[in-house]
CHARMM-style PDB file with segment names, atoms N, HN, CA, C and O in Angstrom:
ATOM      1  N   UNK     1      40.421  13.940  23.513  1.00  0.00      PROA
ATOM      2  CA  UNK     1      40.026  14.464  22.207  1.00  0.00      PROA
ATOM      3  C   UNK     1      39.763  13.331  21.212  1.00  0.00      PROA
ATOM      4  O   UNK     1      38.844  13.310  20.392  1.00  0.00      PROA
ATOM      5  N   UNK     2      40.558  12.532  21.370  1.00  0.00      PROA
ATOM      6  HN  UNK     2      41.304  12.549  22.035  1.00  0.00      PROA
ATOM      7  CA  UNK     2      40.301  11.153  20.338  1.00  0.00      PROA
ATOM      8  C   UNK     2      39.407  10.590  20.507  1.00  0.00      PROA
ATOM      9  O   UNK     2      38.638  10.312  19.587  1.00  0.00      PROA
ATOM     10  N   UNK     3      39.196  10.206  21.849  1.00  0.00      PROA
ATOM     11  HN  UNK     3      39.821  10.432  22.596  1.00  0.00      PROA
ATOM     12  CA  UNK     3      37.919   9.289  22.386  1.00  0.00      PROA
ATOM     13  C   UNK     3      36.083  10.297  22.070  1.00  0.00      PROA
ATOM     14  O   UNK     3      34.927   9.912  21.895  1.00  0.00      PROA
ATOM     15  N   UNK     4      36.715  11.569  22.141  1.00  0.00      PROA
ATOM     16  HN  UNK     4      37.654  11.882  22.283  1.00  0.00      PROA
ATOM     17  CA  UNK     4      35.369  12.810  21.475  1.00  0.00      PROA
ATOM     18  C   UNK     4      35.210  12.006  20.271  1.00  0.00      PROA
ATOM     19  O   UNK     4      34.228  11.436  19.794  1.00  0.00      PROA
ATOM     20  N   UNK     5      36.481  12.108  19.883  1.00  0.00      PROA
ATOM     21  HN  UNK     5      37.279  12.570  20.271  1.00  0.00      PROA
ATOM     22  CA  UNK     5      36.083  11.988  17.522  1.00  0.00      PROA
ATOM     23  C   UNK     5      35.594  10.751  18.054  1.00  0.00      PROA
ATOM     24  O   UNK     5      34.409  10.700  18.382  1.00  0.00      PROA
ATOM     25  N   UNK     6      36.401   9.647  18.202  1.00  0.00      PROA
ATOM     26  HN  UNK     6      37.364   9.689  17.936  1.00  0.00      PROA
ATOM     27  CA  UNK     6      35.619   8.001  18.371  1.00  0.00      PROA
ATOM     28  C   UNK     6      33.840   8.225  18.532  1.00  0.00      PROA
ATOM     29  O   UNK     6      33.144   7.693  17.667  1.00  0.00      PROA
ATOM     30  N   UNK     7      33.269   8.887  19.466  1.00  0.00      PROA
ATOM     31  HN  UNK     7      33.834   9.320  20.169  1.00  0.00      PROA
ATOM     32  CA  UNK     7      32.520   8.995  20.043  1.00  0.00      PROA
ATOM     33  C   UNK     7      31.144   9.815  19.083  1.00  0.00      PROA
ATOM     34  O   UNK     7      29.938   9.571  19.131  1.00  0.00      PROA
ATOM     35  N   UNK     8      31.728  10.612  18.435  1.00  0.00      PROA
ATOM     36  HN  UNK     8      32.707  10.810  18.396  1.00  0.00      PROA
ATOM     37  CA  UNK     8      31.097  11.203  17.443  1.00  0.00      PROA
ATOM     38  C   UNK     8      31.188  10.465  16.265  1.00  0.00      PROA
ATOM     39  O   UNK     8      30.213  10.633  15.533  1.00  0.00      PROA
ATOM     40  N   UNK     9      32.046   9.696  15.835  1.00  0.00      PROA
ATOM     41  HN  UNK     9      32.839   9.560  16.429  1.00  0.00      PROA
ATOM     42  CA  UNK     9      31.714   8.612  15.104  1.00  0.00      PROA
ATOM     43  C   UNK     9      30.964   7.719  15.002  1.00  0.00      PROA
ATOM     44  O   UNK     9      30.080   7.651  14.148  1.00  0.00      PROA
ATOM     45  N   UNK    10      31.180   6.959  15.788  1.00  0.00      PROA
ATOM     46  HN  UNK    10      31.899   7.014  16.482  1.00  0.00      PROA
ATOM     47  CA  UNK    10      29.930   6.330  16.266  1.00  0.00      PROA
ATOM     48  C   UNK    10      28.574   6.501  16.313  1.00  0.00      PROA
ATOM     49  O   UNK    10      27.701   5.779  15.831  1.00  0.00      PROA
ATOM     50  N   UNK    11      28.473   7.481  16.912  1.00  0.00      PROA
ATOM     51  HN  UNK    11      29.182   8.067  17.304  1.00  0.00      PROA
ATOM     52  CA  UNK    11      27.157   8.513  17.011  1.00  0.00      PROA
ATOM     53  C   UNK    11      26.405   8.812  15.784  1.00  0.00      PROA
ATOM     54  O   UNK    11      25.178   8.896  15.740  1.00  0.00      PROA
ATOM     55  N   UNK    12      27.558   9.038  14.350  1.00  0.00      PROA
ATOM     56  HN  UNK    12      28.555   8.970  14.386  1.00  0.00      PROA
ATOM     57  CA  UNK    12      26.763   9.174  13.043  1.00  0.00      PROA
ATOM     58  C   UNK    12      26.726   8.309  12.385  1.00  0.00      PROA
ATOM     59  O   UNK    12      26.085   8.346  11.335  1.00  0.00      PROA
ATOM     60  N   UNK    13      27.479   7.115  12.826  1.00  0.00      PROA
ATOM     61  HN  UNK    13      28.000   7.085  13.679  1.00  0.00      PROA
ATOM     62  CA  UNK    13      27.705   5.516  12.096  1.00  0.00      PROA
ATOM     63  C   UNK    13      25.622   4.769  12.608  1.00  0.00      PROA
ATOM     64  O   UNK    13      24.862   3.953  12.087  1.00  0.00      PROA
ATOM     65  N   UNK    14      25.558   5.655  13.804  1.00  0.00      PROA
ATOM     66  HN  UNK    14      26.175   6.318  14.227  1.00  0.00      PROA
ATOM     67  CA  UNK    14      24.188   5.168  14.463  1.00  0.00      PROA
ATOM     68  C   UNK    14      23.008   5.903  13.983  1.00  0.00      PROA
ATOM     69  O   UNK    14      22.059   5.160  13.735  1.00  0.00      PROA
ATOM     70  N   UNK    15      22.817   7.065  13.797  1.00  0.00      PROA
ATOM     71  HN  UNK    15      23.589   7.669  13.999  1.00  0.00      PROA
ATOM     72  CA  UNK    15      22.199   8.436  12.843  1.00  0.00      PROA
ATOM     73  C   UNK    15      22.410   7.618  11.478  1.00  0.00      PROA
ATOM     74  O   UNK    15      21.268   7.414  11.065  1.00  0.00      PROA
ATOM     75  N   UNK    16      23.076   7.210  10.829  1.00  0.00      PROA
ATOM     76  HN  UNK    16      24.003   7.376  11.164  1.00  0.00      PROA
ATOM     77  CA  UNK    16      23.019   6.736   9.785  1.00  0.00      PROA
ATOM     78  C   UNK    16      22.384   5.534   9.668  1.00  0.00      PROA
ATOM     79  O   UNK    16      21.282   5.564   9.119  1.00  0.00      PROA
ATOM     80  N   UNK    17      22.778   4.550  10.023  1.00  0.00      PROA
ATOM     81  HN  UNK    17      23.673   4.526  10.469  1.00  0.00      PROA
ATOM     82  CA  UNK    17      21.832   3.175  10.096  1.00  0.00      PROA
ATOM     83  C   UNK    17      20.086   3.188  10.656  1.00  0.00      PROA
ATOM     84  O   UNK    17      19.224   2.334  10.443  1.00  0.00      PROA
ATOM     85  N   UNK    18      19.997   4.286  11.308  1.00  0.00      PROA
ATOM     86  HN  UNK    18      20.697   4.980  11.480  1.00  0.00      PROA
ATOM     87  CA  UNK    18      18.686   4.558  11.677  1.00  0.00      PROA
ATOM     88  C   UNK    18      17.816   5.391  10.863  1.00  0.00      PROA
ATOM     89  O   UNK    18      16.612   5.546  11.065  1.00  0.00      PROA
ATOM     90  N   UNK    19      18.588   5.986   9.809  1.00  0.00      PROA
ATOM     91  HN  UNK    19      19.566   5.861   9.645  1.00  0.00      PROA
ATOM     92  CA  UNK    19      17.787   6.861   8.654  1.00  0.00      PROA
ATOM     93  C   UNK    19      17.975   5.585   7.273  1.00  0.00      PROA
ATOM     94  O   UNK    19      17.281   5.329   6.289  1.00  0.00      PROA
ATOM     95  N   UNK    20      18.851   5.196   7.642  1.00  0.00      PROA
ATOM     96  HN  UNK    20      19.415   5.404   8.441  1.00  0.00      PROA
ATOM     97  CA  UNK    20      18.661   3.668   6.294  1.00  0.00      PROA
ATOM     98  C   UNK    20      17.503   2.568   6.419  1.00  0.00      PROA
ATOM     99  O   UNK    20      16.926   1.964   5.515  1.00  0.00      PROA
ATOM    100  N   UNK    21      17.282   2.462   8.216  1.00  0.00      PROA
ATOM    101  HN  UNK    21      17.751   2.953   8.951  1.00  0.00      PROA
ATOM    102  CA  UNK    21      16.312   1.758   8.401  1.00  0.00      PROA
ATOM    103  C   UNK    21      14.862   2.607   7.940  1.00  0.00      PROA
ATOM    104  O   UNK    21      14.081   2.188   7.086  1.00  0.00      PROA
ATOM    105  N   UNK    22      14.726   3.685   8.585  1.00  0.00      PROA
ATOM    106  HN  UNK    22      15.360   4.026   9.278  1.00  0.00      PROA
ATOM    107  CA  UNK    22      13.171   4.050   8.638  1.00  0.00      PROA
ATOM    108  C   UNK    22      13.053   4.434   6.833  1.00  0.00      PROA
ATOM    109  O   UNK    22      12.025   4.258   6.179  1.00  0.00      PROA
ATOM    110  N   UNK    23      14.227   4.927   6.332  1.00  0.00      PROA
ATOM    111  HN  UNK    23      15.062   5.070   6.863  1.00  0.00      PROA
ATOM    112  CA  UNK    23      13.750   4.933   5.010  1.00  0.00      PROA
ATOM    113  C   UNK    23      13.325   3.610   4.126  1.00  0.00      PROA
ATOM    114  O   UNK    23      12.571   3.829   3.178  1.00  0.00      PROA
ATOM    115  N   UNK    24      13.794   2.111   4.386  1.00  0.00      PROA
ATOM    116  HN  UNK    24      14.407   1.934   5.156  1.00  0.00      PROA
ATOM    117  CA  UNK    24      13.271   0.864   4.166  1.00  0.00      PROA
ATOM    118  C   UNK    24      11.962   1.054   4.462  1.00  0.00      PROA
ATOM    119  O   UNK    24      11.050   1.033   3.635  1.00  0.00      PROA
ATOM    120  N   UNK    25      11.896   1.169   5.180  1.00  0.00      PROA
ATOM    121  HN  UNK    25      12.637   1.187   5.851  1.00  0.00      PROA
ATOM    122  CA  UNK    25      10.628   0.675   6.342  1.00  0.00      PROA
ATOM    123  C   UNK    25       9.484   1.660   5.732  1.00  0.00      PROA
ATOM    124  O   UNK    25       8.306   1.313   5.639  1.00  0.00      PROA
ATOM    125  N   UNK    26      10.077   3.194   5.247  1.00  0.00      PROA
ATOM    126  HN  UNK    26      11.034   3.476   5.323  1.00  0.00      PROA
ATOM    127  CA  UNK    26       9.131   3.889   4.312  1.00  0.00      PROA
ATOM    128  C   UNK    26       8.759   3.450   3.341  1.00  0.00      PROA
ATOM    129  O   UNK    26       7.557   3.326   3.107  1.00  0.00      PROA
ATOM    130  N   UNK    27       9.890   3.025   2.348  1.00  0.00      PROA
ATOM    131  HN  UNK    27      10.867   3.125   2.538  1.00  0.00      PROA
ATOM    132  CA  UNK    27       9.578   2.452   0.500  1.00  0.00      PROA
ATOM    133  C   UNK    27       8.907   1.063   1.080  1.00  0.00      PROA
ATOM    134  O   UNK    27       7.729   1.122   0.729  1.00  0.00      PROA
ATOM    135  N   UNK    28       9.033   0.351   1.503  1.00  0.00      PROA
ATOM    136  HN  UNK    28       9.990   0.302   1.788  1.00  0.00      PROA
ATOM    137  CA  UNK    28       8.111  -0.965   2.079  1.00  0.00      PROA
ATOM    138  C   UNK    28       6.386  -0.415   2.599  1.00  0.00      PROA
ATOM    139  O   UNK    28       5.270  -0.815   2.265  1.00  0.00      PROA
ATOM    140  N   UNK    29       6.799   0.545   3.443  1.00  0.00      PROA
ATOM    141  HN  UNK    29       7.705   0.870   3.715  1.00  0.00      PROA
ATOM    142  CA  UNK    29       4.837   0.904   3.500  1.00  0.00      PROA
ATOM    143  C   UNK    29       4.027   1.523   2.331  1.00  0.00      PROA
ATOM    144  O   UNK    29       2.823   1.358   2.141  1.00  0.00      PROA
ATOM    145  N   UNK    30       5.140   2.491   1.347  1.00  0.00      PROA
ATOM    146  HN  UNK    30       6.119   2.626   1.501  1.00  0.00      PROA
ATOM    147  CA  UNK    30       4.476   2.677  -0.098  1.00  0.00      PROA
ATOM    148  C   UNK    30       4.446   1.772  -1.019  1.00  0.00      PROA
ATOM    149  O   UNK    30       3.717   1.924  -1.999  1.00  0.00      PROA
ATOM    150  N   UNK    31       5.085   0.880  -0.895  1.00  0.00      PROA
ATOM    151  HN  UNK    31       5.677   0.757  -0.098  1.00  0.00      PROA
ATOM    152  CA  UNK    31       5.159  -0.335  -1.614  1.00  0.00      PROA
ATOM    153  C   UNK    31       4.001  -1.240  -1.654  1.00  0.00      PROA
ATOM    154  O   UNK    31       3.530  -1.926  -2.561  1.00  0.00      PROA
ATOM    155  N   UNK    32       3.524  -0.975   0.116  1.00  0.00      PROA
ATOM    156  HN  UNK    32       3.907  -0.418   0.853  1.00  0.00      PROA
ATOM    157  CA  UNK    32       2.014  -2.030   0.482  1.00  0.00      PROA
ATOM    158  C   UNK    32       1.105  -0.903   0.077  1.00  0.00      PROA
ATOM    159  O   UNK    32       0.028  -1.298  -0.370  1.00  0.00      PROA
ATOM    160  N   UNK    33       1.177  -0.316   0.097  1.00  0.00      PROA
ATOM    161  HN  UNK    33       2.052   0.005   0.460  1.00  0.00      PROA
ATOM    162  CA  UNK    33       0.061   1.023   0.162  1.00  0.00      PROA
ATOM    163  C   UNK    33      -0.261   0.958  -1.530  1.00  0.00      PROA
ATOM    164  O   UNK    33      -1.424   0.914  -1.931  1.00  0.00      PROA
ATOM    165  N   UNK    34       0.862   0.959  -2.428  1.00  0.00      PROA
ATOM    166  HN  UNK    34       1.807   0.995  -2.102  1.00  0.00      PROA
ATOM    167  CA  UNK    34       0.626   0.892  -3.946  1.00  0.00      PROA
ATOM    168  C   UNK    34      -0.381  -0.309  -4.028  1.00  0.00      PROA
ATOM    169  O   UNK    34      -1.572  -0.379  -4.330  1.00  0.00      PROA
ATOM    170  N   UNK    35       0.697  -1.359  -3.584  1.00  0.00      PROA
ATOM    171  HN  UNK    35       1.665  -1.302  -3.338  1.00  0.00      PROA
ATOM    172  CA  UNK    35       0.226  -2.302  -3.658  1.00  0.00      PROA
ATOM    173  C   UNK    35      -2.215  -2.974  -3.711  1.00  0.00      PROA
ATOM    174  O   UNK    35      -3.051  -3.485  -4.455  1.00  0.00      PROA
ATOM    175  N   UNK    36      -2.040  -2.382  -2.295  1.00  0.00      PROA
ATOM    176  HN  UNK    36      -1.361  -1.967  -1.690  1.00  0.00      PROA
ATOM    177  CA  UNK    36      -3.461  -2.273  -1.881  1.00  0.00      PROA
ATOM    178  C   UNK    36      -4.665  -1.526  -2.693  1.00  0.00      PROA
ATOM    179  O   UNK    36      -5.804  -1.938  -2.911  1.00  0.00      PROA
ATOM    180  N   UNK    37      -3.771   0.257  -3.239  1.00  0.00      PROA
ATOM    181  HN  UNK    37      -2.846   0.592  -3.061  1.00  0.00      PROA
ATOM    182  CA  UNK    37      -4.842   0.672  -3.928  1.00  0.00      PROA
ATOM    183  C   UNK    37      -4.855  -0.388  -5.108  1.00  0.00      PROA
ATOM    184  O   UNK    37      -6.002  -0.461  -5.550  1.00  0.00      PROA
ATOM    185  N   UNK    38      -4.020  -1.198  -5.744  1.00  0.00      PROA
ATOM    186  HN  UNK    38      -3.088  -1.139  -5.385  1.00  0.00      PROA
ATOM    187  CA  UNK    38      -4.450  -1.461  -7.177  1.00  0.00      PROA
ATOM    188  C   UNK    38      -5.314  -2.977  -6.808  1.00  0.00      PROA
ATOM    189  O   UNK    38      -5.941  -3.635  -7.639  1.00  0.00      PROA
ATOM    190  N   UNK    39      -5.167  -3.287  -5.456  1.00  0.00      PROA
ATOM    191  HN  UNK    39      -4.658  -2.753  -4.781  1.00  0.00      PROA
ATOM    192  CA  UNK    39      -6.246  -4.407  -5.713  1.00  0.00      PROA
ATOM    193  C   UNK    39      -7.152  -3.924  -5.036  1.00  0.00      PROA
ATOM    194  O   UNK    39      -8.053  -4.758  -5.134  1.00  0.00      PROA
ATOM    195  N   UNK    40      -7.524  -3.069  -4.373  1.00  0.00      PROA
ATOM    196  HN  UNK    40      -6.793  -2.392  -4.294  1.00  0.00      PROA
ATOM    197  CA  UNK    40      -8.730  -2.282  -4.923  1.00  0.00      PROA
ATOM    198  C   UNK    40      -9.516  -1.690  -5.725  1.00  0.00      PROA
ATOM    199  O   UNK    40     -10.736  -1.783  -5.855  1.00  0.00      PROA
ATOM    200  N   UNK    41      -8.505  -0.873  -6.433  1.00  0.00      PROA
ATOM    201  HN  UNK    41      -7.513  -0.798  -6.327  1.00  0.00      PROA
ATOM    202  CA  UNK    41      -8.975  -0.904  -7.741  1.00  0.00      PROA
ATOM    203  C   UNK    41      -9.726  -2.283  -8.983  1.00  0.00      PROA
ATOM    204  O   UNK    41     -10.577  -2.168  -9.866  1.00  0.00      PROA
ATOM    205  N   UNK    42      -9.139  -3.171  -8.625  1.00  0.00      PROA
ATOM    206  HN  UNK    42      -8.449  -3.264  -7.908  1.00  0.00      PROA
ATOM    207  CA  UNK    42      -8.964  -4.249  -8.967  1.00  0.00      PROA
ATOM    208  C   UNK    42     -10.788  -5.348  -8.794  1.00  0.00      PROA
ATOM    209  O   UNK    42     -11.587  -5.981  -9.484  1.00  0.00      PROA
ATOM    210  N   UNK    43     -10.536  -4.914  -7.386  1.00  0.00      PROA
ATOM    211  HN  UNK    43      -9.886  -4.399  -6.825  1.00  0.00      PROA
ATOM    212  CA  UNK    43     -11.636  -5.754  -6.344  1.00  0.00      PROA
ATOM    213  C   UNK    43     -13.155  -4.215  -6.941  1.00  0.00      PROA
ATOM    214  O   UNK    43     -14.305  -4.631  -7.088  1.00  0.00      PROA
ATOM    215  N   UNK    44     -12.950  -3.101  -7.117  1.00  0.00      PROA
ATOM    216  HN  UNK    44     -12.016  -2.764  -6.998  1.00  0.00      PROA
ATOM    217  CA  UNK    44     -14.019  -2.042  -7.353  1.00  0.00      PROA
ATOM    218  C   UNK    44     -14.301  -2.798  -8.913  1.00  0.00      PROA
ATOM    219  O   UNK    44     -15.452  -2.737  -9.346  1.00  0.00      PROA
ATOM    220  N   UNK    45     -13.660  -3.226  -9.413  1.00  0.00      PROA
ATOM    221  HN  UNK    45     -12.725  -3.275  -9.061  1.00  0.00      PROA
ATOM    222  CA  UNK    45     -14.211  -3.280 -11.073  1.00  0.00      PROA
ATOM    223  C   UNK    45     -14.628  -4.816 -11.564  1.00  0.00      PROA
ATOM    224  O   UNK    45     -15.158  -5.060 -12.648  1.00  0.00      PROA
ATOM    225  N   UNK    46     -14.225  -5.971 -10.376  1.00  0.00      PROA
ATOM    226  HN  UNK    46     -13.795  -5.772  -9.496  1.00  0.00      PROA
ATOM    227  CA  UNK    46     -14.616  -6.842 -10.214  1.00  0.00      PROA
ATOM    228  C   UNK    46     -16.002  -6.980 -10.148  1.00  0.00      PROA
ATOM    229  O   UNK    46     -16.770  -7.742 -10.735  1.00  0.00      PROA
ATOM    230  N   UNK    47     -16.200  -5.986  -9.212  1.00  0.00      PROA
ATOM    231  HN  UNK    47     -15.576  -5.367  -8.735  1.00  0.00      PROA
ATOM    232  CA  UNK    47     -17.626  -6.003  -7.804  1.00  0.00      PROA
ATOM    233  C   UNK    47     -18.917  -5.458  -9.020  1.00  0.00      PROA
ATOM    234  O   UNK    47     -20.091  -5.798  -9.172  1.00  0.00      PROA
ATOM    235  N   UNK    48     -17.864  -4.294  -9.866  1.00  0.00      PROA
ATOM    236  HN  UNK    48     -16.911  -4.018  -9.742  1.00  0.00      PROA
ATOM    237  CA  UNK    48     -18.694  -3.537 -10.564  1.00  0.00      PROA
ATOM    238  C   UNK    48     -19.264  -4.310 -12.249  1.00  0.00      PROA
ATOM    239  O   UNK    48     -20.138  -3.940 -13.033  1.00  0.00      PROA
ATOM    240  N   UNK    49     -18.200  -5.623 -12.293  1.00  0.00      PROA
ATOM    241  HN  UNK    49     -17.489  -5.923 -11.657  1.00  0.00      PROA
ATOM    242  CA  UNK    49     -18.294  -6.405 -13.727  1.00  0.00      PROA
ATOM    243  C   UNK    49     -19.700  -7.528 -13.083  1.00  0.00      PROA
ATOM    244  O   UNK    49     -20.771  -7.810 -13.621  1.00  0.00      PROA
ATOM    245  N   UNK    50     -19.052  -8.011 -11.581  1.00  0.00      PROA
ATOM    246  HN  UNK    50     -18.182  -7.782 -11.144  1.00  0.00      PROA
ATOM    247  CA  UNK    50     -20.793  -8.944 -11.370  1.00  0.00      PROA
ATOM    248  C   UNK    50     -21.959  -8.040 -10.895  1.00  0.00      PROA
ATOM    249  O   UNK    50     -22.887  -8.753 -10.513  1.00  0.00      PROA
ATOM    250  N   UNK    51     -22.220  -6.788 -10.793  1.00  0.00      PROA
ATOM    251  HN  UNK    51     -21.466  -6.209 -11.103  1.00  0.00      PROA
ATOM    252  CA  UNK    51     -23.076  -6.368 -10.792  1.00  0.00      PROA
ATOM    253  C   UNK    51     -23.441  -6.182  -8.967  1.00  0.00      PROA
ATOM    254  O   UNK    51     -24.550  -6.382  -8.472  1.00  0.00      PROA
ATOM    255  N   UNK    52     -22.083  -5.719  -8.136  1.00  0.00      PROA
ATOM    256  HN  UNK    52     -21.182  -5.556  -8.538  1.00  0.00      PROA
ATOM    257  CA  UNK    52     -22.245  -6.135  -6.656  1.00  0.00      PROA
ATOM    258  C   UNK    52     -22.090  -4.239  -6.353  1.00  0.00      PROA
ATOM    259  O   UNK    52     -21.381  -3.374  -6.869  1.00  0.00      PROA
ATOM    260  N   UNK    53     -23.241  -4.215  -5.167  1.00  0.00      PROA
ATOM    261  HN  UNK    53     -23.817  -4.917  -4.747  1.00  0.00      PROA
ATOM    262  CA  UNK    53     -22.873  -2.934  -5.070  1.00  0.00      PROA
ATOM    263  C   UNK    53     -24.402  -1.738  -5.852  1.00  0.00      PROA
ATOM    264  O   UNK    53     -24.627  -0.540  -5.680  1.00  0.00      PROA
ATOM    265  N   UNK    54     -24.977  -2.568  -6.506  1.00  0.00      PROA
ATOM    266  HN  UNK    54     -24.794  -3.541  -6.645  1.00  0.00      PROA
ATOM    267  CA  UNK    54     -26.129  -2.139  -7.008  1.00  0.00      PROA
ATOM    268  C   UNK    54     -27.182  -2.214  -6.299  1.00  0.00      PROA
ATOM    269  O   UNK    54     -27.307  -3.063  -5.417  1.00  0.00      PROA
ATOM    270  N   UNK    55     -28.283  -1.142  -6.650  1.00  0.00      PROA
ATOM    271  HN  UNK    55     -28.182  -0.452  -7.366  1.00  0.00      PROA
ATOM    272  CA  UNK    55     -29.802  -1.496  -5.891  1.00  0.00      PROA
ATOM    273  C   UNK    55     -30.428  -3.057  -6.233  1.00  0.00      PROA
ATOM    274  O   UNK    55     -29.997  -3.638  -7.229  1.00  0.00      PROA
ATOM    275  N   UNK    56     -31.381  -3.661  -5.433  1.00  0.00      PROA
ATOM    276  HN  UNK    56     -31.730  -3.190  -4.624  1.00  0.00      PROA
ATOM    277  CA  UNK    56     -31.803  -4.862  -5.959  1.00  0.00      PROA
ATOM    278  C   UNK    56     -32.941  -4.503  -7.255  1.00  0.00      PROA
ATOM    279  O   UNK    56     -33.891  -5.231  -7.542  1.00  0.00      PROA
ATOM    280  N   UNK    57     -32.678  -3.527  -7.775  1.00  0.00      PROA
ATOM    281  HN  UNK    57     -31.906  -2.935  -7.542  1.00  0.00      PROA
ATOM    282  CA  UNK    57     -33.935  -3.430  -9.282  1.00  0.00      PROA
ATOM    283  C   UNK    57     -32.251  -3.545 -10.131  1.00  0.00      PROA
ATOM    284  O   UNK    57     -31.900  -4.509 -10.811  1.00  0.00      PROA
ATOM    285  N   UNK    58     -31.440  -2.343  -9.867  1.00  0.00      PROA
ATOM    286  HN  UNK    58     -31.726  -1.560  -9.314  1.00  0.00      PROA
ATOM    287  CA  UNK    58     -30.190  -2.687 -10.590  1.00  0.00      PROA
ATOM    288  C   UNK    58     -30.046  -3.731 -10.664  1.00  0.00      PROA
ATOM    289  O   UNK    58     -30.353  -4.082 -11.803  1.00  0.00      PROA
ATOM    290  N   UNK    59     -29.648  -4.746  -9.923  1.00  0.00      PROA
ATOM    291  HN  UNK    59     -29.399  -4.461  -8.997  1.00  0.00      PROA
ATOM    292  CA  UNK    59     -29.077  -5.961  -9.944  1.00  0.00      PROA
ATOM    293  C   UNK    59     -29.616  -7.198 -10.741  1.00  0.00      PROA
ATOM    294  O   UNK    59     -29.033  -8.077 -11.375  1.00  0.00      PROA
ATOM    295  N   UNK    60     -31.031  -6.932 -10.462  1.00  0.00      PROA
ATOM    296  HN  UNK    60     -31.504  -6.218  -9.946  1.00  0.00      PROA
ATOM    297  CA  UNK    60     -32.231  -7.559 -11.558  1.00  0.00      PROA
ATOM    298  C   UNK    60     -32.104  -7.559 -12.973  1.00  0.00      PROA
ATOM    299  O   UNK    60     -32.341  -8.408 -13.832  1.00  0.00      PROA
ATOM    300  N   UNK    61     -31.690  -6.444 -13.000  1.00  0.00      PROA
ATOM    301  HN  UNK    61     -31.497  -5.754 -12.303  1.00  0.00      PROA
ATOM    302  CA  UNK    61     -31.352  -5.934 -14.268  1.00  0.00      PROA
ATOM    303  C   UNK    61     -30.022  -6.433 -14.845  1.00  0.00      PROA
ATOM    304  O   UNK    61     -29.868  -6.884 -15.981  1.00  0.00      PROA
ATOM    305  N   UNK    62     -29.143  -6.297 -13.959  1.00  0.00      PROA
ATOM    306  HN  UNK    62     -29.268  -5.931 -13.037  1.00  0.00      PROA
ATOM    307  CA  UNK    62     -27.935  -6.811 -14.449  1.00  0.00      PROA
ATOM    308  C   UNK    62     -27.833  -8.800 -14.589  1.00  0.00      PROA
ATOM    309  O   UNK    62     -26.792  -9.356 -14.940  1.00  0.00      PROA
ATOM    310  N   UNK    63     -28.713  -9.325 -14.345  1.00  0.00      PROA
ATOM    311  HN  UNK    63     -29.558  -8.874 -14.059  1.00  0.00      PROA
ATOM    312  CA  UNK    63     -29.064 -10.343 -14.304  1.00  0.00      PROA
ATOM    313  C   UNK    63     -29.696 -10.887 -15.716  1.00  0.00      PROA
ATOM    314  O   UNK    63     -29.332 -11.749 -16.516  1.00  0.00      PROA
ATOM    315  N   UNK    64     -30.564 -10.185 -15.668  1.00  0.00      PROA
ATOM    316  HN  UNK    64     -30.859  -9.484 -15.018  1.00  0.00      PROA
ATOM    317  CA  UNK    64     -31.387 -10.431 -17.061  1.00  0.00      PROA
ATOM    318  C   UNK    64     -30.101 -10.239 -18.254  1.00  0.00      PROA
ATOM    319  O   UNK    64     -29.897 -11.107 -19.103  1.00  0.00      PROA
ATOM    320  N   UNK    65     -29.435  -9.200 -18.181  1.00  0.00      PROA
ATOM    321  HN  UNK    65     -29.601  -8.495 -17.491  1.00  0.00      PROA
ATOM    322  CA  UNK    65     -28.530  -9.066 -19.618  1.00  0.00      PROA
ATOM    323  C   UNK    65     -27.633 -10.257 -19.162  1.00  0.00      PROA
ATOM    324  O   UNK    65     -26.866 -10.708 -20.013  1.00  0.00      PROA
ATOM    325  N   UNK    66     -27.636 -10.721 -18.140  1.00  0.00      PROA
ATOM    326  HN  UNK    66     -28.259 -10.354 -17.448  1.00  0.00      PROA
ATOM    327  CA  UNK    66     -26.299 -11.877 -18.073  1.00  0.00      PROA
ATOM    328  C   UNK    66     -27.011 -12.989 -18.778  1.00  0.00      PROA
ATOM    329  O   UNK    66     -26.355 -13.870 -19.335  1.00  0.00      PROA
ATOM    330  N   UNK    67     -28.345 -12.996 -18.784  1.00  0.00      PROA
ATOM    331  HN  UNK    67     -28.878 -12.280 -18.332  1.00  0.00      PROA
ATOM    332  CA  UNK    67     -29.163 -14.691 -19.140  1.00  0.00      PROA
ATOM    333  C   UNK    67     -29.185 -14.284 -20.926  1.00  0.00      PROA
ATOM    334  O   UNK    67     -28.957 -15.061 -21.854  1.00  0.00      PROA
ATOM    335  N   UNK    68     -29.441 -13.216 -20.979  1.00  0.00      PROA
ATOM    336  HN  UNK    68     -29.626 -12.585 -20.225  1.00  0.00      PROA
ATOM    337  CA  UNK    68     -29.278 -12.703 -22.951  1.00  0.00      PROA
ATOM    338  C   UNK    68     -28.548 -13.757 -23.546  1.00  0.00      PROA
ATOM    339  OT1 UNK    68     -28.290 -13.727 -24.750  1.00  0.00      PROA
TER     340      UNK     68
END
């Protein structure tokens, strides 16, 4: 009976460290995931300030107001 409880102890001492891990391992992939959209965001308004991402008449255009 003792060696049961021991045994079931253990068992949730292991259930436990394995829900502490994957929950790390969760806030760490939302963490990269935050991370990524905002330099995307970041890299979209970049692309969109030099004028990247436009037709080549757009871009012409965005050229000329840069020489203004």
């Amino acid at each position: 009976m003792e060696e049961e409880k021991m045994n079931l102890r253990l068992d949730m001492n292991v259930q436990k460290l394995e829900a502490e891990k994957l929950r790390k391992g969760k806030n760490k992939a939302e963490k990269d995931l935050d991370s990524l959209k905002t330099d995307y965001k970041k890299l979209r308004l970049l692309m969109r300030t030099v004028g990247l991402g436009k037709t080549s008449e757009q871009f012409q255009e965005v050229q000329k107001q840069i020489r203004l």
